[in-house]
C-alpha positions as CSV (number, residue, x, y, z in Angstrom):
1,X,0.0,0.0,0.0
2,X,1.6,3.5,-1.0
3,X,1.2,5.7,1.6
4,X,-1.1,8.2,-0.1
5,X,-3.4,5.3,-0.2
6,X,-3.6,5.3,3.7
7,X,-6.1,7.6,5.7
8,X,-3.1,8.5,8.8
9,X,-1.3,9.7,5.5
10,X,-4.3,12.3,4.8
11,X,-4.7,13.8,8.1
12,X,-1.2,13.9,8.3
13,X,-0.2,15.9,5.5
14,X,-3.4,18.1,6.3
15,X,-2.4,19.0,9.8
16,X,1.3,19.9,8.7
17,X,-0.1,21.9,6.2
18,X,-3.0,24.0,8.7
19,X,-0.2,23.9,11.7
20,X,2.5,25.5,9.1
21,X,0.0,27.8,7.9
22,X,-1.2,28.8,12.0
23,X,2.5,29.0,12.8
24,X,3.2,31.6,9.8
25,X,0.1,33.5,11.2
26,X,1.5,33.4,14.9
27,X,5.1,34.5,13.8
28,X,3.5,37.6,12.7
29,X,2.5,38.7,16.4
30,X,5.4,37.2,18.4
31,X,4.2,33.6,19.3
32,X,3.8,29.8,18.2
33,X,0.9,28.1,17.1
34,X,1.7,26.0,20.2
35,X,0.9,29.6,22.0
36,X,-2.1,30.0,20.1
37,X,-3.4,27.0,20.9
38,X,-2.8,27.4,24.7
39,X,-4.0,30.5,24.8
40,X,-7.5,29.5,22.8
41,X,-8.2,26.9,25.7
42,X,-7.8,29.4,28.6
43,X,-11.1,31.1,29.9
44,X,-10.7,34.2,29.2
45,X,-12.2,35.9,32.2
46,X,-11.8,32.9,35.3
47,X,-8.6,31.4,33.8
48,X,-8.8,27.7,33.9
49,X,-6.8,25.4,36.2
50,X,-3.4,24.2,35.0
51,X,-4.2,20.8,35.4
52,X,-7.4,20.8,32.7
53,X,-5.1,22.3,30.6
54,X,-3.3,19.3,29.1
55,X,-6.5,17.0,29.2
56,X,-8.3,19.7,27.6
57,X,-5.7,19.8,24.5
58,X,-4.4,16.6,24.2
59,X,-1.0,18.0,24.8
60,X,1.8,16.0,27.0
61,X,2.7,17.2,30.3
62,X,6.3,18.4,29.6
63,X,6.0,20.3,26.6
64,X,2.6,21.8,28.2
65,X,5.0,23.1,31.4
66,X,7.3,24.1,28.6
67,X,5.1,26.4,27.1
68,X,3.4,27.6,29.7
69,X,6.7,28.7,31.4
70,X,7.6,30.3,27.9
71,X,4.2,32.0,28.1
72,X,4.7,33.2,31.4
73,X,8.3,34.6,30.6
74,X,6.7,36.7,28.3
75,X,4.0,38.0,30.1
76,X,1.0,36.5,28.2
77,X,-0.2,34.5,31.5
78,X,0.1,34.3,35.0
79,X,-0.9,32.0,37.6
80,X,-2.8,32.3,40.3
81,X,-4.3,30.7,43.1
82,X,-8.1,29.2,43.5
83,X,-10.0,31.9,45.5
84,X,-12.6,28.5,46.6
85,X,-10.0,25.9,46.5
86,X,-6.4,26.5,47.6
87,X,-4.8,23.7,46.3
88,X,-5.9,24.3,42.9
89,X,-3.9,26.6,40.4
90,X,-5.4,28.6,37.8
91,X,-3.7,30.0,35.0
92,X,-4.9,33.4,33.6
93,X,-4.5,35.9,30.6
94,X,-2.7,38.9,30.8
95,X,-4.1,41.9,28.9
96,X,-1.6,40.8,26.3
97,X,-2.8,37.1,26.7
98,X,-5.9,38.4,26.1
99,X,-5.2,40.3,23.2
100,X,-3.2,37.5,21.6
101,X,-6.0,35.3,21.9
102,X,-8.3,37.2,20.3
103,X,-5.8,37.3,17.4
104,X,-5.8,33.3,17.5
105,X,-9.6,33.0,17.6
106,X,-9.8,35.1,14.7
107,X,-7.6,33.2,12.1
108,X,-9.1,30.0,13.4
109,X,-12.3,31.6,13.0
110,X,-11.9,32.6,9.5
111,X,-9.8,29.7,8.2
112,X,-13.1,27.7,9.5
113,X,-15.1,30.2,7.9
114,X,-13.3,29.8,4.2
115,X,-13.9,26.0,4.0
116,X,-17.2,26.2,5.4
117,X,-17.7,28.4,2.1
118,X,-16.3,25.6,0.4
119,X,-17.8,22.2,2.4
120,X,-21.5,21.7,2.1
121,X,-23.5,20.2,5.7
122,X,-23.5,16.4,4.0
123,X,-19.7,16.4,3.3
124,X,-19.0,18.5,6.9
125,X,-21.0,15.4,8.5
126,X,-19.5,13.1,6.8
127,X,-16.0,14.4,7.4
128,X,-16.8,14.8,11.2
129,X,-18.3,10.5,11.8
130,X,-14.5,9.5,10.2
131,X,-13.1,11.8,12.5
132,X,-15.1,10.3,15.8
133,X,-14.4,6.7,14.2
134,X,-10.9,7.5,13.9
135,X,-11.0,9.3,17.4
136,X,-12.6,5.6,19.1
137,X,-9.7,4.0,17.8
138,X,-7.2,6.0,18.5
139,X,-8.9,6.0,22.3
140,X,-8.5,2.0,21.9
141,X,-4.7,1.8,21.4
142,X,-4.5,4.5,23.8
């Protein structure tokens, strides 16, 4: 089998492709698409607690520290503890956080946007049942 015959091949090249394109967009304004992504799954006005961070994005634990050290560095979050629960520590966006979230949401928004111009409902439906069928056995091997 050639490997362009193989679904993992498909996604694959796809996600290099969007990820390249999300980093260009995020070297533009200072930060990674790793940033971007970090910063897209932080509440923007509680913060959200460090540890549903890496559940929340699939990411692994050291490269989630990583970043979120880097992040902190440069100002874009800080962390805080729970007001209800001290053990619990939330991380929260700085006003620059804040407004380089806002930048992230926006180019996901509108890449989404373009191919939803382009995608009709029955293909979008389709697309998304491989997607959960690929997402069950990936949760399998898991």
């Amino acid at each position: 089998m050639k490997p362009e015959e193989t679904i993992d091949f498909h996604i694959r090249w796809a996600w290099l492709r969007i990820a390249k394109m999300y980093n260009q967009e995020a070297t533009q304004h200072g930060m990674t698409q790793s940033i971007g992504f970090v910063l897209l799954n932080i509440d923007p006005k509680s913060g959200t607690p460090s540890t549903q961070l890496g559940p929340l994005m699939g990411m692994e634990p050291t490269s989630l520290s990583r970043t979120l050290k880097s992040m902190d560095e440069r100002g874009l979050i800080e962390r805080e503890q729970d007001d209800a629960d001290k053990r619990v520590m939330r991380v929260k966006l700085t006003q620059e956080g804040k407004r380089l979230r806002n930048i992230s949401r926006k180019t996901v928004v509108n890449f989404n946007d373009r191919l939803l111009e382009e995608v009709d409902a029955k293909k979008l439906e389709h697309f998304k049942e491989v997607i959960q069928i690929i997402h069950q056995h990936t949760q399998k091997e898991a």
